[in-house]
MARROBA-735372 format. One record per residue (C-alpha): residue number from 1; residue in one letter; x, y, z. Coordinates in Angstrom, 1 decimal. Layout:
<atoms>
pos_code_X_Y_Z
NUM_a_X_Y_Z
...
</atoms>
This chain:
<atoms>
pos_code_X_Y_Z
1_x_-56.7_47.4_-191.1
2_x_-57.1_43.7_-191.5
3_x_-59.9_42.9_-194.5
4_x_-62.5_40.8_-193.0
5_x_-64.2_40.7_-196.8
6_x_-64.1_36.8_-197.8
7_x_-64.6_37.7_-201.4
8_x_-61.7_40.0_-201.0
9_x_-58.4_39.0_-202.6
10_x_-55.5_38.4_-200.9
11_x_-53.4_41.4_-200.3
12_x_-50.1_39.5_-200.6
13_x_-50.9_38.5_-204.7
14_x_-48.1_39.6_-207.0
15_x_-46.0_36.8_-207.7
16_x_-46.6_33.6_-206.5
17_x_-42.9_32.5_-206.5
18_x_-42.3_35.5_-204.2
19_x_-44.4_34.5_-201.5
20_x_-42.9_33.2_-198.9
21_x_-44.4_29.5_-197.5
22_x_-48.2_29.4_-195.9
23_x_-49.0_27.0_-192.9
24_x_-52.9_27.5_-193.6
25_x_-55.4_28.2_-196.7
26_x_-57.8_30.9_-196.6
27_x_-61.1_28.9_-196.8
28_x_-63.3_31.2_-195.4
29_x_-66.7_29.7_-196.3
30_x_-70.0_31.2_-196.0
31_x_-70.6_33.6_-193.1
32_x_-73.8_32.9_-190.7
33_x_-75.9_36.4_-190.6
34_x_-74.7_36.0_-186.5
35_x_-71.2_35.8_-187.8
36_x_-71.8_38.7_-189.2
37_x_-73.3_40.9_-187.1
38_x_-70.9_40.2_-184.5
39_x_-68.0_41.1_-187.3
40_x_-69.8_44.4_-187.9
41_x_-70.3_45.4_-183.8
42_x_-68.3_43.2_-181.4
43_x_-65.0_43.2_-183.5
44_x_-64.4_47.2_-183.2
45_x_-64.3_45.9_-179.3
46_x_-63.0_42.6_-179.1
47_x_-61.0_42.6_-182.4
48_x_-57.3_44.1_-183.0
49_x_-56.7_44.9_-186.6
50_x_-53.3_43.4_-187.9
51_x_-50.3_46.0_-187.7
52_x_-47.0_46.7_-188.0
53_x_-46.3_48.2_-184.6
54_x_-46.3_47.0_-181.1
55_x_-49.5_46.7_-179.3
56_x_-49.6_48.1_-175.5
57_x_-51.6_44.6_-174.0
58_x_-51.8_46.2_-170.8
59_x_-53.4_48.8_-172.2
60_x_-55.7_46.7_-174.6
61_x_-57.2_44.8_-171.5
62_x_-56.8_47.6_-168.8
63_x_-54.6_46.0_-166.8
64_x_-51.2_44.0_-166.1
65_x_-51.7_40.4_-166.2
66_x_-49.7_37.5_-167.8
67_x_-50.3_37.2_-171.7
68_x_-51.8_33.8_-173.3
69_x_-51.5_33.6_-177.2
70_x_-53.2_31.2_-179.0
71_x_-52.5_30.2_-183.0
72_x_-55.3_28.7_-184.9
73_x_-58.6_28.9_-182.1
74_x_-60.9_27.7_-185.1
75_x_-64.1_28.2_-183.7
76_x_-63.0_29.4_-180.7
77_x_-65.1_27.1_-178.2
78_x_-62.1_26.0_-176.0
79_x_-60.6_29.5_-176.1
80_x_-63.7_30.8_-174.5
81_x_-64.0_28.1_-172.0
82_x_-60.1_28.6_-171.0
83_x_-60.8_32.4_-170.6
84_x_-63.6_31.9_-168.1
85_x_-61.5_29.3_-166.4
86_x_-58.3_31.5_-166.2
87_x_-59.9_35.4_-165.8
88_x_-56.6_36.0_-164.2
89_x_-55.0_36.1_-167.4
90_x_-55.2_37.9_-170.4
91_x_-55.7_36.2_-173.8
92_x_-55.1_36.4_-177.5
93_x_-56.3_34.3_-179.9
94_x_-54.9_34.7_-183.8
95_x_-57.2_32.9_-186.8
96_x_-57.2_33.6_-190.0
97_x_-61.0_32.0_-190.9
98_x_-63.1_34.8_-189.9
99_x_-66.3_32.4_-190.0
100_x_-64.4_31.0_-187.1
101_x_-63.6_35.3_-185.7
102_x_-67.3_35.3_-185.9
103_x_-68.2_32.8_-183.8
104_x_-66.0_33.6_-180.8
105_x_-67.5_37.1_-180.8
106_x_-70.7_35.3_-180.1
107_x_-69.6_33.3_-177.3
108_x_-66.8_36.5_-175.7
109_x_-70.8_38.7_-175.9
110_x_-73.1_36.0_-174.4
111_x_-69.9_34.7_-171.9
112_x_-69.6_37.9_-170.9
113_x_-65.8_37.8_-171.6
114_x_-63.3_40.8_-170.5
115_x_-60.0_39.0_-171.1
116_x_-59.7_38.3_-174.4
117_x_-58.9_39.8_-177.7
118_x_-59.1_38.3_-181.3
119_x_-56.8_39.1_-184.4
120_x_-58.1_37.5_-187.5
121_x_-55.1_37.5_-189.8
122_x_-51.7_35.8_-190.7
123_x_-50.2_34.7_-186.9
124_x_-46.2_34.4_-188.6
125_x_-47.1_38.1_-189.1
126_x_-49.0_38.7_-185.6
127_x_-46.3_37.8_-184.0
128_x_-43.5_39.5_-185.5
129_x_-45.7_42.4_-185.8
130_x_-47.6_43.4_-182.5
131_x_-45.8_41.7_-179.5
132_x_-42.9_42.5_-178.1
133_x_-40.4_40.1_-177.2
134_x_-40.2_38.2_-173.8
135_x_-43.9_39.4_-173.3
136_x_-45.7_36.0_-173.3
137_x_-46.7_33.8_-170.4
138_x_-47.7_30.7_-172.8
139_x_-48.3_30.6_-176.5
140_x_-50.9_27.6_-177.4
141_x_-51.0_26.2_-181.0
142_x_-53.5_23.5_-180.3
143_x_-54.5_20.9_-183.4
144_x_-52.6_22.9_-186.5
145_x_-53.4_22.0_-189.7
146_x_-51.1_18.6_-190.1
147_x_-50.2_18.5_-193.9
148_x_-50.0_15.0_-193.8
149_x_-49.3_14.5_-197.7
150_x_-45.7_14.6_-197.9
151_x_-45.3_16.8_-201.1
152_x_-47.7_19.5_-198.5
153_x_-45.6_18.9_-195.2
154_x_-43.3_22.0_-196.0
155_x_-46.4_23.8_-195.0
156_x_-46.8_22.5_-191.2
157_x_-45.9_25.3_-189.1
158_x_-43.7_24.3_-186.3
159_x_-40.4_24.6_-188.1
160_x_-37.1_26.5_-187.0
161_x_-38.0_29.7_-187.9
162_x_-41.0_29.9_-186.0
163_x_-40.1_28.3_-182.9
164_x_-37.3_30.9_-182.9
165_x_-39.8_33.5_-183.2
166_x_-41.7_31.9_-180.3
167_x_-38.7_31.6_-178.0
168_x_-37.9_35.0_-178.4
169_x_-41.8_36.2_-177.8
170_x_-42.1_33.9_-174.5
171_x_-40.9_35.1_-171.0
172_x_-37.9_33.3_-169.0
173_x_-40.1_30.2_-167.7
174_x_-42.7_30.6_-170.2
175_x_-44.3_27.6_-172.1
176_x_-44.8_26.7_-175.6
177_x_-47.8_23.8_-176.0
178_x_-48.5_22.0_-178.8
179_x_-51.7_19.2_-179.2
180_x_-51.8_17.0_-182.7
181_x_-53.9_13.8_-183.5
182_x_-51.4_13.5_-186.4
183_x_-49.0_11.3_-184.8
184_x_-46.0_12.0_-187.7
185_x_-46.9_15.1_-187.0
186_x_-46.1_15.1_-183.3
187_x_-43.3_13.0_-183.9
188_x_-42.0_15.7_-185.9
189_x_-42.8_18.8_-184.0
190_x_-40.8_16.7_-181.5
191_x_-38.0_16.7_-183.4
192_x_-37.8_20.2_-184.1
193_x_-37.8_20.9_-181.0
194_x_-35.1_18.8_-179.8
195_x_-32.7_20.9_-181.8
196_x_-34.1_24.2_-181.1
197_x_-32.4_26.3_-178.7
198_x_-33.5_27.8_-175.3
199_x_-35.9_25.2_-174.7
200_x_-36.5_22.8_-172.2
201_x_-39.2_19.0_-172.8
202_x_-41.4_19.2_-169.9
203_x_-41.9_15.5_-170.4
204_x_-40.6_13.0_-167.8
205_x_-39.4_10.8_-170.6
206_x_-38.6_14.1_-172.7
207_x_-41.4_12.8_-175.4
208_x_-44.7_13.7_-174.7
209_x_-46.8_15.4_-171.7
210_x_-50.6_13.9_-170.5
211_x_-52.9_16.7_-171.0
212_x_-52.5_19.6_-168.1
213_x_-55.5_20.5_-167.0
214_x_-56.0_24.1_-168.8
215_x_-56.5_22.7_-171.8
216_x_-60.0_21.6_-172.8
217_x_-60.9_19.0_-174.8
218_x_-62.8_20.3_-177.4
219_x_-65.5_18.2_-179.3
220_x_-62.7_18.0_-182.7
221_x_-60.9_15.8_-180.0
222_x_-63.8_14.3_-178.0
223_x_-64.5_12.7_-181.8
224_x_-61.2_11.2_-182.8
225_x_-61.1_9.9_-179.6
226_x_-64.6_8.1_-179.9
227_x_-62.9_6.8_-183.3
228_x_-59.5_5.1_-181.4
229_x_-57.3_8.4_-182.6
230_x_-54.3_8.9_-180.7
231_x_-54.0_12.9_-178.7
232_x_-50.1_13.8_-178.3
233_x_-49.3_17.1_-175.7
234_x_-45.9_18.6_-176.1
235_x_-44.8_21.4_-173.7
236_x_-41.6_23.1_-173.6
237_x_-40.5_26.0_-171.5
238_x_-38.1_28.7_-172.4
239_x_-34.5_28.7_-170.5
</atoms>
């Protein structure tokens, strides 16, 4: 069962040089009292508890339909608006802020929301973990967590390792999209991906894509762009 308790300590804590590498922090921050109620009855509906088996989606949602997975939804807003846009498919978001959980249990309740479930733990582990390979439509990892400091920018998540992991989650034809407003950043997801295997730049210029139109553009974005920041797409599909 995943530990939604903020004051709880980490599981993982024995020692530290054992660890393997983060890509986040757990800040979880102070919990709203809707937050919580929402944790205590819409999560035993909505919510899938970390595990180390396979999860039947099909079974999870009540149907067969193509599988989204989204890493990092924060507060969930454009996850929400992208489920009621897209009810044909189903969708999974993974964030480990449950503040953030919270929230988008609010929004599935009061939206009304059938297609979507939320894990709120470590997505490296999610993914290993609970789907099986070739069994996602798209996997979305919309404004990560940049690292910008160089001594921090071994923690930045789009690395080999994971972008294996990704092309072996994604169907034949699948994509993998990415959205930074770190431009380093996107300049270096872009070249991990060149040398990864299996995947094809759906870029005309094989650098970045405009914004496709399933994407939202969430109010984080709507900001930066009020402030002259830069918004860089990258999709790549499986082959």
């Amino acid at each position: 069962m995943t530990n939604n308790d903020p004051q709880s300590p980490d599981p993982q804590i024995i020692n530290p040089k054992q660890q393997p590498i983060r890509s986040f922090v757990r800040r979880q921050g102070r919990m709203t009292a809707g937050q919580n109620r929402a944790m205590q009855t819409l999560w035993p509906v909505f919510g899938i508890p970390l595990q180390q088996s396979l999860v039947d989606w099909p079974k999870e949602f009540g149907r067969e339909a193509p599988l989204v997975v989204e890493i990092g939804f924060g507060m969930g807003t454009s996850l929400i608006e992208q489920a009621l846009a897209e009810p044909h498919l189903n969708f999974v978001g993974i964030e480990v802020h449950t503040p953030g959980v919270g929230s988008c249990l609010i929004d599935i309740e009061q939206s009304q929301i059938k297609n979507l479930r939320l894990i709120n733990d470590d997505a490296i582990k999610a993914l290993d973990w609970m789907f099986a390979d070739n069994a996602m439509q798209r996997v979305q990892l919309y404004f990560p967590d940049p690292w910008h400091k160089k001594r921090h920018n071994k923690r930045r998540i789009v690395k080999t390792e994971f972008v294996e992991t990704i092309h072996h989650k994604l169907i034949e034809g699948g994509l993998f999209h990415m959205a930074t407003d770190w431009q380093p950043y996107a300049e270096n997801m872009l070249e991990v991906m060149k040398e990864a295997k299996g995947f094809k730049n759906q870029a005309e210029d094989n650098r970045y894509v405009p914004r496709p139109d399933f994407r939202p553009v969430t109010k984080f974005e709507k900001r930066g762009q009020r402030l002259g920041h830069g918004i860089w797409d990258l999709i790549f599909e499986k082959i």
